[in-house]
C-alpha positions as CSV (number, residue, x, y, z in Angstrom):
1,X,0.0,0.0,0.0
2,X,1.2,3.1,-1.1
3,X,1.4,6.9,1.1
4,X,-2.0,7.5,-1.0
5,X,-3.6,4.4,-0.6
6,X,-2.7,4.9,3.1
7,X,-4.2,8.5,3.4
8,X,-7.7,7.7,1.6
9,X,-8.0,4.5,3.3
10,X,-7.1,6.6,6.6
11,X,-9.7,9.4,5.7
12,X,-12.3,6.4,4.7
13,X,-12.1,5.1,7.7
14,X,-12.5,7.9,10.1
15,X,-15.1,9.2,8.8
16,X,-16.9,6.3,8.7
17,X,-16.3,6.0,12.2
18,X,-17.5,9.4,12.5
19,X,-21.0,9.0,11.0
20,X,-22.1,5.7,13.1
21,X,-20.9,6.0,16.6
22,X,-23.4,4.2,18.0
23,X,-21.7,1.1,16.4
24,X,-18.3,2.0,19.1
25,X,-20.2,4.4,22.1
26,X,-17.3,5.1,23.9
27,X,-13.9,4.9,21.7
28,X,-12.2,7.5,19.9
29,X,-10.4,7.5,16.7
30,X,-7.5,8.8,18.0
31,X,-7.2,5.3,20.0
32,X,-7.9,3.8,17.2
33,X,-5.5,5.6,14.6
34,X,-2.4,5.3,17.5
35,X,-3.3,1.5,16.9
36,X,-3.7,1.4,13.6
37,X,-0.2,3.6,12.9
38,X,1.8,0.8,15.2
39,X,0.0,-2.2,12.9
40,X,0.9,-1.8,9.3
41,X,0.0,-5.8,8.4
42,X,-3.4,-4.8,9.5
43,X,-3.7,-1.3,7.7
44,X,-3.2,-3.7,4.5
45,X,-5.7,-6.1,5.3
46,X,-8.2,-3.4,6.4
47,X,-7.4,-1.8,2.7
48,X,-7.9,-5.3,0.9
49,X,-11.5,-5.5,3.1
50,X,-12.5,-2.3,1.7
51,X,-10.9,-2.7,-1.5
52,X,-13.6,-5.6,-2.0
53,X,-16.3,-3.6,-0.8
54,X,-16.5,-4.2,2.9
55,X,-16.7,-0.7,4.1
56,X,-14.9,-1.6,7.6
57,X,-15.8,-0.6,11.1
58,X,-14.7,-0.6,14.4
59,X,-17.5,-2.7,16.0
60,X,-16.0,-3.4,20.0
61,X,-13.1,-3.1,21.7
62,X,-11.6,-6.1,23.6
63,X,-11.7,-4.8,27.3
64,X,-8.7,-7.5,28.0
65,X,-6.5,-6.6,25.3
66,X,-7.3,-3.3,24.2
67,X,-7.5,-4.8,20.2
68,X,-10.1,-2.9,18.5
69,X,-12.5,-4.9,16.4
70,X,-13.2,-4.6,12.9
71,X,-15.9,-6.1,10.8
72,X,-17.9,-5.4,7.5
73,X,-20.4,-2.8,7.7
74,X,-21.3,-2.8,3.6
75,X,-24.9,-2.3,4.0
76,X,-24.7,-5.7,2.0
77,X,-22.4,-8.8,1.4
78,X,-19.1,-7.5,0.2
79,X,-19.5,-7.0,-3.6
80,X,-15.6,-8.1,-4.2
81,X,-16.3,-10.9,-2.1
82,X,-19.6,-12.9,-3.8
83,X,-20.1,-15.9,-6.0
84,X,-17.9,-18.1,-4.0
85,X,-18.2,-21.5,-2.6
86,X,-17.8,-22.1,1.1
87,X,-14.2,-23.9,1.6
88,X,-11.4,-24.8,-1.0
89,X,-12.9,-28.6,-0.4
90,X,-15.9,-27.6,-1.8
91,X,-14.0,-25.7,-4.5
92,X,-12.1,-29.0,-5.7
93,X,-15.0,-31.1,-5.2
94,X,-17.2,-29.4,-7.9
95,X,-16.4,-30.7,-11.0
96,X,-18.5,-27.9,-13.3
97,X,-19.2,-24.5,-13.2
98,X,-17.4,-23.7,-10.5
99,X,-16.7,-20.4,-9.0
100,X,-13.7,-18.2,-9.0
101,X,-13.2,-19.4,-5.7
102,X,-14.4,-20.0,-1.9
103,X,-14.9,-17.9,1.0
104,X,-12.5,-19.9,3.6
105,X,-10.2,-19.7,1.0
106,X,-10.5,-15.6,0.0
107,X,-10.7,-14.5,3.8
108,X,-7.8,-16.9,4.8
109,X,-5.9,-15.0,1.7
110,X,-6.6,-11.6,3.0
111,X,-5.8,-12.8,6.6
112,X,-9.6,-12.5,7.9
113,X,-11.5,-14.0,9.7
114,X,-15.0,-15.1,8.3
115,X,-18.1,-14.4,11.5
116,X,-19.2,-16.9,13.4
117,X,-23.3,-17.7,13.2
118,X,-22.9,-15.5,17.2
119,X,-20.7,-12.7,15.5
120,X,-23.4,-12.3,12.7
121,X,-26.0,-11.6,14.9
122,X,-24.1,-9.6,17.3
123,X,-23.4,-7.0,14.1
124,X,-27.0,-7.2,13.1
125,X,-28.3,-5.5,16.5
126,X,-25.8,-2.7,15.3
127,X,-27.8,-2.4,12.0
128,X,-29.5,-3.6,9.1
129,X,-27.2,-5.9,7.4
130,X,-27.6,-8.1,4.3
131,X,-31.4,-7.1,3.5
132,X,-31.0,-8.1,-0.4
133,X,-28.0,-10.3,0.1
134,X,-26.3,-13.2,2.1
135,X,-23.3,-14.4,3.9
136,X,-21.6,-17.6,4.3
137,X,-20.8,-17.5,8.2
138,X,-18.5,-20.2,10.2
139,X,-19.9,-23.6,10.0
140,X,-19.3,-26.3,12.8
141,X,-17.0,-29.0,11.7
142,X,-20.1,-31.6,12.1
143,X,-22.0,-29.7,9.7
144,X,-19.1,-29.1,7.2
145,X,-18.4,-32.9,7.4
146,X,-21.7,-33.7,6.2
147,X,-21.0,-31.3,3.0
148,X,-23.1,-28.8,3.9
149,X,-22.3,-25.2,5.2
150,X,-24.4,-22.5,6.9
151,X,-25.2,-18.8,5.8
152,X,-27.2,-16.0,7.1
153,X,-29.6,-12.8,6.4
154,X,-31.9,-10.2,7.5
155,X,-35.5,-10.5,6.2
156,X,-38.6,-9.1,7.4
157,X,-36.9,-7.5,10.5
158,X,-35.3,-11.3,11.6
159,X,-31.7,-12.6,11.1
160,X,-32.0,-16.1,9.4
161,X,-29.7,-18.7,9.4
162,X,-29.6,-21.2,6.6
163,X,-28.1,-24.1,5.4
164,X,-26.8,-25.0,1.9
165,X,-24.1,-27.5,0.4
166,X,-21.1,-26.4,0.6
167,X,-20.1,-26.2,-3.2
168,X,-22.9,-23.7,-3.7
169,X,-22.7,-20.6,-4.8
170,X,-24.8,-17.5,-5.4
171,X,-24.5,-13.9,-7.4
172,X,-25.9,-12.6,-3.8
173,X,-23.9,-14.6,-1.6
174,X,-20.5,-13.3,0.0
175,X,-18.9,-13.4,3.2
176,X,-19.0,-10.7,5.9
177,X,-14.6,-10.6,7.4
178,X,-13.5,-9.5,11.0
179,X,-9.8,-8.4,12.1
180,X,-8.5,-7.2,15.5
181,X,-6.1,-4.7,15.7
């Protein structure tokens, strides 16, 4: 990442924090930049997560080791990040049409990590999230095992989790990421 990219993705972040406190009621983003200046491995990845549309956010702060938490706030699934299969398995196991490439296997890439069913949720009672879209979330080894994978929206004012097999893919089907820094 370049001085420029640096600045804009600087700028894009704070005032993003700016316009939705209520998503971080207590922290400043002069914490946050002092963080982010001392972290330069997670500038990048927070560039690549909105580079692919994911429009970070600090969403907590953990009280035990001050790491501020960032997650996608796009208002839905990361466009960048749609049209993928759950896991590289499920990538090599599809023998046609298959996508571009899986969601395990993107987020591991950028150094993510893909939310958990609980994570999902705790982000939607921050906001409306995923109203026309969807996103694989973190699905239990049992599950996985059995081929399948599990993936979440909001409709009609509820957050639904789903199920699908795991070498699906959808146009309106991403993955949501999460980084602590």
């Amino acid at each position: 990442m370049n001085a420029e990219q640096r600045k804009d993705l600087l700028g894009a972040l704070k005032r993003r924090f700016e316009e939705n406190m209520a998503r971080h009621e207590g922290l400043t983003w002069d914490a946050v930049q002092a963080r982010l200046a001392a972290n330069a491995q997670k500038l990048a990845i927070l560039h690549d997560m909105e580079r692919t549309g994911g429009e970070p956010d600090v969403i907590a702060c953990d009280r035990e080791t001050g790491a501020f938490i960032f997650c996608d706030c796009s208002s839905e699934s990361p466009s960048g990040r749609r049209s993928l299969c759950y896991d590289p398995e499920a990538l090599e196991a599809r023998k046609t049409n298959k996508p571009a490439g899986s969601a395990a296997g993107m987020a591991s890439s950028m150094g993510v990590d893909i939310l958990t069913e609980a994570q999902y949720r705790a982000l939607q009672a921050l906001g409306e999230f995923d109203r026309k879209t969807s996103s694989w979330v973190s699905t239990p080894a049992d599950i996985r095992a059995q081929g399948g994978a599990l993936f979440c929206d909001r409709r009609y004012g509820q957050v639904f989790v789903y199920h699908n097999g795991a070498e699906s893919y959808y146009a309106a089907r991403g993955f949501r990421a999460r980084i602590e820094v």
